[in-house]
N, C-alpha and C positions, 0 to 999 in steps of 0.2 A: 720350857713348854709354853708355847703360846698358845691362846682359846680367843675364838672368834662365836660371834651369835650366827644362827640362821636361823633368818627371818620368816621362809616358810609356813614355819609349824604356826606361827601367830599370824601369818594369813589365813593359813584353812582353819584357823580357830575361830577366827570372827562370823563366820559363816553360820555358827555356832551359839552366839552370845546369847541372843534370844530365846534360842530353841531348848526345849527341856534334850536332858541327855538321851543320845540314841537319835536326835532329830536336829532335819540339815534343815536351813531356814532359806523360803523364794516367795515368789508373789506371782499371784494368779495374773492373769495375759491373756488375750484373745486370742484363739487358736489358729486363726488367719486376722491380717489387717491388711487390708487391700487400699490402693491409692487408683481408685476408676479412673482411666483419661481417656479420652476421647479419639477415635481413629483417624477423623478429618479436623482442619481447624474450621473454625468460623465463631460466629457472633450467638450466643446464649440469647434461642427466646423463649424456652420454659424450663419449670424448675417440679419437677413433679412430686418431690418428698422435702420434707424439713429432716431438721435435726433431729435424729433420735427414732425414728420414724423406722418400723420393723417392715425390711425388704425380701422379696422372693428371687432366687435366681432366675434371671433373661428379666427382670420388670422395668421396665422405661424409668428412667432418673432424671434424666435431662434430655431435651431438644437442640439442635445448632438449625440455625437459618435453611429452610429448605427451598425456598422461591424457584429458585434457577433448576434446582435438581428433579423439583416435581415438573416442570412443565417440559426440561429435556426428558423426562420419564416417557409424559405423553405423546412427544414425538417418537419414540421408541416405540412406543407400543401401539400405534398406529401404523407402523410401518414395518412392524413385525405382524402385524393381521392382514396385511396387505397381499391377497391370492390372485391380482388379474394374470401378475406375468406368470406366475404358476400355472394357471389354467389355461392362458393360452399356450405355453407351453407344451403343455399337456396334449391339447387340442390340433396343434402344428403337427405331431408327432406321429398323431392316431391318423391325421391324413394323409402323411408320407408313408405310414406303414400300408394303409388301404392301397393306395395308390401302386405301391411295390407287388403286393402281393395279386392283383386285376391286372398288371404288367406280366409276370412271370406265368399268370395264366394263361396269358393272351401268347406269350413265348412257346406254352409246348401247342399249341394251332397253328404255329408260325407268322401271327398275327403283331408278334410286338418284335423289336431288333436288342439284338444284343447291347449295342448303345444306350438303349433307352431305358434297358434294367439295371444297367453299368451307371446312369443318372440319378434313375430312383432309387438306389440303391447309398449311393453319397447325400440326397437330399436326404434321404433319413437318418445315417448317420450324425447329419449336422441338425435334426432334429433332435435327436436323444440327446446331442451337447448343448443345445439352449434349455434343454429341460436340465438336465446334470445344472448346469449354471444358476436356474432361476432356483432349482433345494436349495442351491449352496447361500447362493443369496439370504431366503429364507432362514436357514441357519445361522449365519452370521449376524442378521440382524435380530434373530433371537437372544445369542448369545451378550449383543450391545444391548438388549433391554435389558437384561438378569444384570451386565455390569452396572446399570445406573442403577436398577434397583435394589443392589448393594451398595452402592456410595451413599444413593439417600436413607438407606437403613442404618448404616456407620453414622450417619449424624444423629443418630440416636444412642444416646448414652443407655447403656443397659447395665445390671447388677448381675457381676459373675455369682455371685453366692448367695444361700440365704443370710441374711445377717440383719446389721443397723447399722442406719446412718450416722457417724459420730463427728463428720464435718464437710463443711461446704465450702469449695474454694472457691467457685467464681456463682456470680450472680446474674438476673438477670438483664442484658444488654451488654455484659462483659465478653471481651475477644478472649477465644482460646488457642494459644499459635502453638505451632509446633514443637517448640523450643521447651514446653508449657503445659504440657496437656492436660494436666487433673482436674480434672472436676469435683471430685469429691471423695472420703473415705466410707470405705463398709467395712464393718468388723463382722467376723464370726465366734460368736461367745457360747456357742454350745458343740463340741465341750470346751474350757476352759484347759489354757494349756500353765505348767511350770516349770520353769528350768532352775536344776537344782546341781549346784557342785558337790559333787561324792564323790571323799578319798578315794584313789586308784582301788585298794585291796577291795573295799566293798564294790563299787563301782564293777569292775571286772566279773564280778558275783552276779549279777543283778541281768535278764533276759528283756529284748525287746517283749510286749506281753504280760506280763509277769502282773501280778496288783500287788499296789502296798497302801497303807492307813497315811490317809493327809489329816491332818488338823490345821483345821480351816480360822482363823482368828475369828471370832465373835459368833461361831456357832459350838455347837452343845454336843453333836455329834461329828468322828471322824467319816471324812469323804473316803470313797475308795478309789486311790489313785490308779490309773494305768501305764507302765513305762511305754514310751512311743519311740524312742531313740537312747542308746547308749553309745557317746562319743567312742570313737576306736583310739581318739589321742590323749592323753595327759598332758595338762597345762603343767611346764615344766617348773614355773614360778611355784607355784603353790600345791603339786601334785593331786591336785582334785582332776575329775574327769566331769562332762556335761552333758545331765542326763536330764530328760524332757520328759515328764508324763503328763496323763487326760484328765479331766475330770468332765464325768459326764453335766450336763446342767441344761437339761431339757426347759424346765420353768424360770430359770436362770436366779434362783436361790442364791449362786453364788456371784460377787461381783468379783469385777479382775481389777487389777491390782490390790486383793486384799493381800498379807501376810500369811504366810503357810509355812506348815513343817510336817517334812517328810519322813514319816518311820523308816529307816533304814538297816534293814538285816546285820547283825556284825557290829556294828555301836550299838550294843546292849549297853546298860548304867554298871557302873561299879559302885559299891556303899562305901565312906568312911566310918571313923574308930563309932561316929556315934548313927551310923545306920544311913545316914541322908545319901542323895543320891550324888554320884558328881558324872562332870563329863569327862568323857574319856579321852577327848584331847586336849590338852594344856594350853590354857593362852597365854602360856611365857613362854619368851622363845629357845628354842631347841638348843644348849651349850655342843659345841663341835669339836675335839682337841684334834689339834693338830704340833705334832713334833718340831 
């Protein structure tokens, strides 16, 4: 009979070492970490927040070079208010139609020829399509204002989230290419996220939803967790599953990356001969026989 070790059981043991028994050990995380970049490239000439600096979601964070975009704005938008061809347009239109209609009166006194209604009749026509033309005009040059006024609004770095700034990649007078784009980090630290490896059996137990007791390293009282995700796969190495819970942290009490451990349902303590408690998984590894 030969026996071989598997190594497993003293992988998900380590997960373990710290934690009193019944609890899996992770570290508090920002719920989101966002890496802002920039939609257009260009040259950085403000910088609206420092480091650390508490952001609101859509708040300006950074400026890129807007020279060029504001004053193609202004020709936009000058020429999007622009009504003469409209109005004479308009004006052309209202005379052909007069004009038609004093013809076709003058037709049943047999005062006007059937040619002459058969003309005003095409002159107006070609009236209604310079007016048809000069809307479209109008619109089109609408629609060129809104686009620059979106290009030069993209050169505005904004904050997708509430959050803080926990870093600045480019400074002021620095190019931002394409290749490149970040500007800066935001984090969202309310709530506080954890991922924690939990054996398959418990793991499978365990609802999106669900609250379990965190113990949070250096505080006095257990958090109360929230599960947010229960992986559907088992890490096949170590037979743990990856399960993510919340923690709420409106005043932000708690910091992230502290040390935590997770109550989990099902690793309850087992006592030895003299009462203590131990853990219920061995951190030696698992003997296997094999014939």
């Amino acid at each position: 009979m030969v026996r071989r070790f598997a190594f497993s059981a003293l992988l998900v043991s380590s997960a373990f070492a710290a934690a009193d028994a019944g609890e899996i050990e992770g570290f508090t995380e920002p719920y989101r970490s966002i890496d802002v970049a920039a939609v257009e490239s260009g040259i950085v000439i403000n910088l609206m927040v420092q480091e650390g600096a508490k952001v609101t979601k859509l708040q300006p964070l950074a400026a890129l070079n807007q020279d060029v975009l504001k004053a193609t704005l202004d020709i936009a938008k000058a020429q999007r208010d622009a009504t003469s061809a409209l109005i004479s347009a308009e004006a052309e239109l209202k005379l052909r139609q007069d004009r038609l209609t004093k013809l076709q009166q003058l037709r049943e006194k047999g005062a006007a020829s059937e040619e002459e209604i058969f003309r005003a009749s095409l002159e107006t026509e070609i009236a209604e399509s310079h007016l048809a033309s000069a809307k479209e005009t109008t619109a089109i040059k609408s629609l060129d204002y809104e686009r620059i006024r979106l290009q030069l609004e993209h050169r505005t770095v904004k904050s997708p989230i509430d959050g803080y700034v926990t870093q600045i990649f480019r400074d002021v007078g620095e190019y931002v290419a394409p290749t490149d784009p970040v500007v800066m980090t935001v984090v969202q630290l309310d709530p506080l996220a954890v991922t924690f490896p939990v054996p398959a059996p418990q793991a499978f137990a365990l609802k999106a939803g669900q609250s379990l007791p965190l113990r949070i390293e250096g505080e006095s009282k257990r958090a109360d967790a929230k599960i947010e995700f229960v992986s559907p796969v088992v890490n096949a190495e170590t037979q743990t599953v990856r399960v993510r819970v919340l923690v709420s942290n409106p005043s932000l009490k708690y910091r992230s990356g502290a040390r935590s451990y997770l109550d989990v349902p099902g690793l309850g303590t087992k006592t030895n001969a003299n009462g203590k408690p131990m853990e219920r998984i061995s951190s030696k590894p698992a003997e296997i026989e094999r014939e």
